[in-house]
N, C-alpha and C positions, 0 to 999 in steps of 0.2 A: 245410482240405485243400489240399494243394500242387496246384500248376499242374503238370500232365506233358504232354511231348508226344504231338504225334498215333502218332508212328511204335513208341510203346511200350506201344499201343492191344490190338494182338493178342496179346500176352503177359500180360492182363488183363481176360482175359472172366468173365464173370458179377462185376466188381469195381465201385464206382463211382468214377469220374476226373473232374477237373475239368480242361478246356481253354479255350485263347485260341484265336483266329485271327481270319481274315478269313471273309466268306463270298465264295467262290467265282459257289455259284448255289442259285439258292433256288427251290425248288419244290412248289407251293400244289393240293394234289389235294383242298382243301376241308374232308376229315374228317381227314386229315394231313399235313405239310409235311415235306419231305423239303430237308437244308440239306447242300451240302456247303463242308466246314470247311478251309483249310487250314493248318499255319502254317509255322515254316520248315523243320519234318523231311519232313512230306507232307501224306495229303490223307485226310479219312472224311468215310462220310455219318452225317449226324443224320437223327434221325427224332423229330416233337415230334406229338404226338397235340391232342385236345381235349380227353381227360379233366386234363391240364395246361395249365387254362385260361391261366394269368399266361404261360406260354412258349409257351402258342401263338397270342396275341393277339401279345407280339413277335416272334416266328419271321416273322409276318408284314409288321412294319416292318424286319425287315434285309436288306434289299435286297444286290445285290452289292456286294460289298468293304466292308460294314460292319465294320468289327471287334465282334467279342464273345466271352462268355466263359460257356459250359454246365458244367453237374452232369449227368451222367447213367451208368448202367448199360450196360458193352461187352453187346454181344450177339456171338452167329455169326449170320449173314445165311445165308439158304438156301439149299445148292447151287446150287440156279438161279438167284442171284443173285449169285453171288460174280464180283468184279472182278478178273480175272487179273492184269490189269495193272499194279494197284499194290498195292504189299507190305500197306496194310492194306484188302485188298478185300472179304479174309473176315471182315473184322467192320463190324460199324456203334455207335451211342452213341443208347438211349432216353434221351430227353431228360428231366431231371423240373425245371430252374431254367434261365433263358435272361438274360443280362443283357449291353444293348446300350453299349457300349463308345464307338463313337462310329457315327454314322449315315453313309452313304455318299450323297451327289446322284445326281440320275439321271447314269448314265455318257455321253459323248460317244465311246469305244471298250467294243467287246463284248472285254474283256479274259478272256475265259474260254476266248474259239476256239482250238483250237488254232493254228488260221493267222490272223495281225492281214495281212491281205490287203489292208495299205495303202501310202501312198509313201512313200519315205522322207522326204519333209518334213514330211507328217500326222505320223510314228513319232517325229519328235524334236523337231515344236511341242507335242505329247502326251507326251515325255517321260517323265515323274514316272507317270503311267499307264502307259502303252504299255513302262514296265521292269516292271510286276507280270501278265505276262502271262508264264505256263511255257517258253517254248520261247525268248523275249528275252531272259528273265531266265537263262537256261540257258546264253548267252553270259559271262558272267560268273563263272560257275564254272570255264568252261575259262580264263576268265581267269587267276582265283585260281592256278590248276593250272599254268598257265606261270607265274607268278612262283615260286610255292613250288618247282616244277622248278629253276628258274633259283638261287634261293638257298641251296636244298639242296646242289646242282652244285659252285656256288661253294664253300659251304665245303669239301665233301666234297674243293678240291682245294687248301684251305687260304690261301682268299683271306680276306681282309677286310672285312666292310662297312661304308662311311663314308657319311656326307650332308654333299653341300657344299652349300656358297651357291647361292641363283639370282638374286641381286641383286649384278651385278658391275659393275667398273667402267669394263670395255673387253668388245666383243666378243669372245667365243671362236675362232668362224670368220671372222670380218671379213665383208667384201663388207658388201650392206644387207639381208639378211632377219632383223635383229634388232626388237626392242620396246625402246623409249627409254622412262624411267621419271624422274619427278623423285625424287631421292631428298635430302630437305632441302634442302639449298643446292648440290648437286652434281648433274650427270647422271648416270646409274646403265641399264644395261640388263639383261633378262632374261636368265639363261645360255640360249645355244644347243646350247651340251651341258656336262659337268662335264669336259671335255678339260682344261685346266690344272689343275684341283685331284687329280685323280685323278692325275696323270703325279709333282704336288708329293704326292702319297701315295708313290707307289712310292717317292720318297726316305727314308720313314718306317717302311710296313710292309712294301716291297717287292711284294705283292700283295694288292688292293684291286680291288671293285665297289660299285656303287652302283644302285639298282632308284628312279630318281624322276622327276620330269617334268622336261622342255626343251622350251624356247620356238623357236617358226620365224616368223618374219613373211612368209609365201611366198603372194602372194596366189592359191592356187591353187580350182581349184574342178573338184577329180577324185576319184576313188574312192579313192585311195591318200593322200592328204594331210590332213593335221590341222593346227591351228596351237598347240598344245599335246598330248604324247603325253608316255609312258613308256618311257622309255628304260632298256635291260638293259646298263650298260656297266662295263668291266673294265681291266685295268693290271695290267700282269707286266714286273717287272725280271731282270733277269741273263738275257735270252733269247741264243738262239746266231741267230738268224733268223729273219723275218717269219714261214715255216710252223711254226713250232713254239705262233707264234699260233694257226693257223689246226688246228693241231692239239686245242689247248686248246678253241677255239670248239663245234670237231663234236663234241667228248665232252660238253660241254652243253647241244649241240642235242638230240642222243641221250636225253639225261639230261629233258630237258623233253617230247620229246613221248613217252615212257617212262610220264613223271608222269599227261602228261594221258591218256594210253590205260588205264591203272591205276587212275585218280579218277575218268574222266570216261566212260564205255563208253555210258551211257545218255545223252548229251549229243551225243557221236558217233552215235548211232545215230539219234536226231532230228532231225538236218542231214543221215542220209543221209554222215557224211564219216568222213574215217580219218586217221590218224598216217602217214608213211611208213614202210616197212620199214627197219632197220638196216642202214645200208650202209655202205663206203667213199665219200665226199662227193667228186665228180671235181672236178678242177682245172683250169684254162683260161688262158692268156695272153688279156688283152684282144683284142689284136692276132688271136687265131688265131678268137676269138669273131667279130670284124668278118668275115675273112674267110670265113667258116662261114657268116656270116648272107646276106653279099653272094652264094654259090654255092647255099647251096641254099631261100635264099627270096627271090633278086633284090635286098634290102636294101643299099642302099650308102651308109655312114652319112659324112655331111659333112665331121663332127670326128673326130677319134682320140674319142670317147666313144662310148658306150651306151646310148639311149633307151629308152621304156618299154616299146615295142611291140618293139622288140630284146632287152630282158630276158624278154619272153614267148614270142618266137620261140627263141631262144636255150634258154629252160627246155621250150620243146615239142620241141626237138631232142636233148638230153640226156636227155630222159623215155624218148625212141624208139630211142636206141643204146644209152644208158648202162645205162636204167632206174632214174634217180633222179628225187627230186622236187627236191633241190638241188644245188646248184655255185657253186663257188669262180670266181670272174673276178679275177685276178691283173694286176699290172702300169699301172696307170693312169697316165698322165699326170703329170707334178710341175706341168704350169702347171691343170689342175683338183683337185689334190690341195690341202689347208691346208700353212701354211708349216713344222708342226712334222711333216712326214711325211719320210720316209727315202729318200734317192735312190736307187736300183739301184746296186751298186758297178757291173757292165757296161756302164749305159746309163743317164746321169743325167737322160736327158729323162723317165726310169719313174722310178716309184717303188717299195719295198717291201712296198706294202698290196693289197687287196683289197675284194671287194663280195660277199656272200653272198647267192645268189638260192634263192628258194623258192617253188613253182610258178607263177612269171612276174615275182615282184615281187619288190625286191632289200630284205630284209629285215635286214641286219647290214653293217655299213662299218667297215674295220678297216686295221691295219697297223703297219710297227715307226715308232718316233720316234727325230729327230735328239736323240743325247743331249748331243753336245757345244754347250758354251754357243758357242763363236766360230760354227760352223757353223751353228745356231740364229740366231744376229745376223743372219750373212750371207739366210740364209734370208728374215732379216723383214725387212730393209732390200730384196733383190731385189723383193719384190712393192711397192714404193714406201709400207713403213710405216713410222716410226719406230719406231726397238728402246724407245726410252725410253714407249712407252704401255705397251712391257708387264715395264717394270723389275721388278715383283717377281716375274713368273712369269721371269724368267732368272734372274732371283739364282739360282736351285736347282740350277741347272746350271754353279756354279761348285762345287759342293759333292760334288761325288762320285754326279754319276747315271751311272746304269749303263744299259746297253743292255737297251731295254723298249720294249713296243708293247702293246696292247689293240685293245680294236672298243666298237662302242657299237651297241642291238640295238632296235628297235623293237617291242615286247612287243604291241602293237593289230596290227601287221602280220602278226606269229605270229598271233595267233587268228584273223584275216582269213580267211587261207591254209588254216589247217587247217579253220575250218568251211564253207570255200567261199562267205563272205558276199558282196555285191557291192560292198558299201561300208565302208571302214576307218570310218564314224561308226558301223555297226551296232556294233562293238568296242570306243566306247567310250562309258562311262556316261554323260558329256553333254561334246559335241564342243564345240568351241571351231573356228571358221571366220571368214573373211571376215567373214560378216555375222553368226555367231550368238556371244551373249554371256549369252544363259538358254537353259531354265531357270539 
């Protein structure tokens, strides 16, 4: 007899099925044991009697999260017991064959609660446990849901997708928040983003994205920082101007939380959280964001930049006039911008790019790039680099690039935001920080 799942249980009453799963919870009234089964479609209950002695001497060694595998006969469960709440409530599975798969230890989390009403450092020393718990593990689906968003998006506007290297041989953004690597006989570092090979795409297929991870060596220790994440990043050649970036971006933002409200309604509805309504995405000069902050929250920020608690101010202000949950911040700085970003033709102290904020926290960093190779030199010789570290990513810009820009999008920050978590590690399967290096 084939294995079926749970979720194909009600369409199969008085029939008998064979399932896998875990157990959930198991519960021992003496003359019968009541087991509920889950696996990855949902969730039933078993019911193993004593007149099936061999299954119900082990119904009673399968403790929580055993795995195993029943024969038994769907029933309907009796009006007054049916479970509204999940799609197979109205039926249950007499057991008549029980065989233990593998045995589960006593647990160190009650993974069954609905609420794991612990800290975050218990949640991701536990790990490997504390992800098979419904409502953890539920973070992950809306995961899934932004990337398939995001890839859909892309092609749908007939981009490409490539995978480059993460073992390079010069920093990407320079400065020092890279990871050094021996690589044979050479030093070698982790990409901090796929910025060169993606820009050396648009000379190929013109437009290209790429959905994988980047390295940060930022010794930070906040709610918003990672030091490995997933990066949503993209590349469009023959543009006529940095917005038409920025235009591209919002129809994928669109497109993603679209996906996740469409996938994911019962995932939303477990955090209590929502997608934003479809909107025009307002737009902002840095400049007029500083003074907005400085008038109507006293805020007076040191540097021509933008802090965290200014990108939150800044997003509670917008929420209040606009009625958005995001906004474009425009115009940054050329001496905080990297050296392949595009000077303001107006005002060369700005640049072309931008910051995409989503309810406080700046989720997407984008803009156009210098495509000229001489202007590109001059660029990396002003910040005191040698052009010669990065000979092959100029080469390509002797060759016919064309005016192009992209962003790069931190896909753990998206699901942050949408599910109201408090910490960017709840979003990601197993965080990489400072100090952590397991699971």
């Amino acid at each position: 007899m084939q294995r079926m799942l749970i979720d194909e249980t009600p369409e199969k009453i008085g029939e008998k099925v064979r399932l896998k799963g875990w157990v959930t919870i198991q519960r021992d009234h003496g003359k019968v044991i009541f087991i509920d089964l889950r696996d990855r479609s949902s969730v039933i209950q078993l019911v193993i009697t004593k007149d099936n002695a061999d299954a119900f001497e082990k119904a009673k060694k399968s403790c929580s999260e055993s795995a195993i595998e029943v024969i038994g006969t769907v029933k309907e469960r009796p009006k007054n017991l049916v479970n509204e709440k999940i799609s197979t409530g109205g039926v249950e599975v007499e057991v008549e064959s029980l065989k233990i798969l593998s045995v589960a230890v006593e647990l160190p989390l009650e993974v069954s609660k609905a609420e794991l009403d612990l800290n975050l450092q218990t949640l991701l020393e536990r790990r490997n446990l504390a992800l098979r718990n419904e409502k953890i593990k539920s973070i992950f689906f809306v995961s899934a849901s932004v990337l398939d968003g995001y890839r859909n998006a892309m092609k749908e506007k007939q981009f490409t997708e490539i995978k480059t290297p993460k073992i390079l041989s010069a920093a990407t953004e320079g400065g020092a928040n890279f990871f050094k690597i021996d690589y044979f006989d050479s030093e070698a570092f982790l990409a901090q983003s796929p910025q060169f090979y993606k820009q050396m795409g648009v000379g190929v297929f013109e437009r290209v994205f790429e959905v994988g991870p980047v390295f940060r060596a930022e010794p930070h220790f906040t709610s918003r920082h990672v030091n490995e994440y997933i990066s949503l990043d993209a590349e469009m050649g023959f543009i006529d101007s940095y917005e038409q970036i920025m235009d591209e971006l919002e129809g994928v933002i669109w497109k993603i939380m679209e996906n996740v409200k469409k996938q994911r309604s019962d995932v939303l509805k477990k955090y209590n959280a929502s997608v934003p309504e479809k909107m025009e995405i307002p737009r902002m000069k840095l400049s007029d964001a500083l003074e907005i902050l400085e008038k109507e929250f006293g805020k007076k920020s040191e540097a021509f930049d933008i802090d965290p608690e200014g990108e939150r101010l800044i997003c509670e202000y917008v929420k209040k006039e606009k009625g958005s949950d995001l906004i474009f911040l425009t115009h940054y700085p050329t001496s905080i911008r990297p050296m392949y970003t595009m000077p303001n033709e107006e005002d060369k102290e700005l640049t072309n790019s931008f910051d995409l904020l989503f309810r406080g926290v700046e989720i997407a960093t984008g803009g156009q790039r210098i495509h000229s190779y001489e202007q590109l030199k001059k660029s990396i010789s002003d910040r005191g680099i040698d052009p010669d570290q990065f000979k092959y990513y100029l080469e390509i810009f002797q060759y016919g690039m064309p005016p192009h820009g992209g962003w790069g999008m931190g896909s753990e920050r998206v699901v942050q935001k949408i599910l109201g978590l408090k910490s960017i590690k709840e979003a990601v399967l197993y965080p990489r920080d400072v100090k952590r290096l397991i699971p």
